[in-house]
Structures are given as C-alpha cells and as structure tokens.
C-alpha angles and dihedrals in degrees: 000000000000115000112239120237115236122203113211110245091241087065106037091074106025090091088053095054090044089060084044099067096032094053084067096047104078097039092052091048090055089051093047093041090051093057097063106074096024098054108010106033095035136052135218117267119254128219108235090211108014118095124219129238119225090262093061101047086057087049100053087046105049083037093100083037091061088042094052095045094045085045092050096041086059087048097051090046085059089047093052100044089045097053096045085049086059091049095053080045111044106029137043118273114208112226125287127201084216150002099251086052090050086058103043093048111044092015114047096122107035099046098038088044093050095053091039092054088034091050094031084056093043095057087040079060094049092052087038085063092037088051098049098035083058093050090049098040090056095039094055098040099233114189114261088249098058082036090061095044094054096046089047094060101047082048091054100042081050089061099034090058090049098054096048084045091051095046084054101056097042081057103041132079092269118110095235140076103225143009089282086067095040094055089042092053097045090059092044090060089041097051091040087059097050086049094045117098095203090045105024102137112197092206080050095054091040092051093053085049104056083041090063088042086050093054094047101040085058095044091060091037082063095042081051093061102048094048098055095056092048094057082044090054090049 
C-alpha cells in the first residue's frame, strides 16, 4: 500500500498567491512607464485664437495633478506586490483552508491596496487620453464628425474597462461587488490600521493625511480659478 504524501496547508496556496501578485507587476510597470512622457514630460496643447472657459482652465491645470497621482498609484501597486511577494517568500505562513482566506488573513491590505493603485493609475490614464484627446482635437480643429468618434471611443474604452473591473471584483477574494467596493475596502483597512495600537504606523497616518491635504489643496485651486475670471469678467 503506498503512503500518501500530504502538503501542509501553508504551502499548498503560497505559489498562488505568488502568481497572484506578479501577475500585477508588469502591467503596472507599462502603465507607470507610459505616464511619464504623456502627463508629466509633456503639456497640453493651447489654442492660438481660441479662448478657454473656466472648466477648462481647472482641467489644464490639474492635468499634471491627475498624472502624478495615476504615476505614483502604479508605483505603489509594484511596492505592495513586491513586498508581499518577499513575505510568501521569506517567513512562515500558518495554514490556510483556501486561498481567498490566505489572502484575506495575512494580505488585506496588500492585495486589496495593489488592485485599488493599479486600478486608481489605470482610470488617471483614461482621463489623461480623454484630456488630451480634448485639447488636440480643438487645437487642431478637428470636424465634429472625427471629434465624436473620437470621444466616443475613449468613452467606450472607459466603460469597457469598468465593467471588466467591476466583474473582477464581484469574482475575486475581496468583500464587494464592484470598484466602488474595492476603493471603499482598501481605505477601511487602511483607517482600522492607523487606528490600531498594536499596528498604528506613523508613515501610514502621515500619508492619509497629505492625501486629504491633496484633495483639498486641489478643491480651493480650483475655487481659485473660478474665482479670478469671475472678478476679470467683472
């Protein structure tokens, strides 16, 4: 009678979560790789006649803010997987009955914050195209029939892309049903950890905290904006 050989739970599902993370690490280097010279090294085209509205003052200039914040997503998805990668590697993981509870248990955060940047940077690069689609397409003075096309095809990549997002997320290990959820979840973990004695990380509170200023640093430039054309207008 041969003996059967039994593999312990913590090893059955460490290389699928291994695959897991990689899977997401060359995709998110592409994306990051791509910002660089279409939101941070170049700007948007201007019109030499045609004068801008209000709206699309604020979007030129949070134009580079939206770029920034979709490069550094991709990068934070790379740091996360990689260093999650490291951890299946380098320690011991206790058993787990599956592979969504493996992930739940020992990877929250990294697993929920690596789809949530990678995600985060790939939508930035979807406004990045509708943006700068908008300024060519005006500079050049495009007809209104080439101009809708092209409109209609970054909208419909847009939605495209959700829904796949969103089919994702209903089937994965997360607790939500679409990126809403996703996006949700990931700042409730990481909330709960600030908040948490045995876990509070001090790098962790301060980056909450310069992503609040951020928001709101971009809410009143905005304000700032409108404002000064309407006392010019006056």
């Amino acid at each position: 009678m041969t003996a059967l050989t039994v593999t312990p739970l913590s090893n059955q599902f460490i290389k699928d979560a291994t695959s897991l993370f990689n899977n997401m690490k060359t995709p998110a280097s592409i994306l990051a790789g791509t910002m660089v010279p279409l939101g941070i090294l170049n700007t948007l085209p201007k019109h030499d006649t045609k004068p801008e509205t209000k709206l699309m003052k604020i979007v030129r200039q949070t134009y580079l803010l939206v770029s920034v914040f979709s490069f550094g997503s991709e990068v934070l998805a790379v740091m996360y997987l990689t260093m999650a990668v490291n951890k299946l590697t380098e320690t011991a993981i206790a058993p787990a009955a599956s592979l969504i509870e493996l992930l739940k248990r020992d990877f929250a955060l990294a697993w929920t914050g690596t789809n949530s940047h990678f995600i985060f940077g790939m939508f930035g690069l979807m406004y990045m195209i509708c943006v700068r689609s908008f300024f060519m397409v005006r500079v050049s003075n495009t007809n209104k029939y080439f101009a809708s096309s092209i409109y209609s095809v970054v909208g419909s990549l847009f939605f495209l892309m959700l829904s796949a997002v969103n089919k994702q997320v209903a089937a994965g290990p997360g607790e939500g049903k679409n990126v809403v959820d996703l996006f949700s979840g990931y700042v409730r973990i990481l909330y709960k950890q600030v908040n948490n004695k045995g876990s509070f990380g001090t790098c962790q509170a301060i980056g909450l905290a310069l992503g609040i200023v951020s928001v709101a640093g971009a809410m009143m430039g905005s304000f700032e904006v409108l404002n000064r054309n309407t006392e010019k207008e006056e």
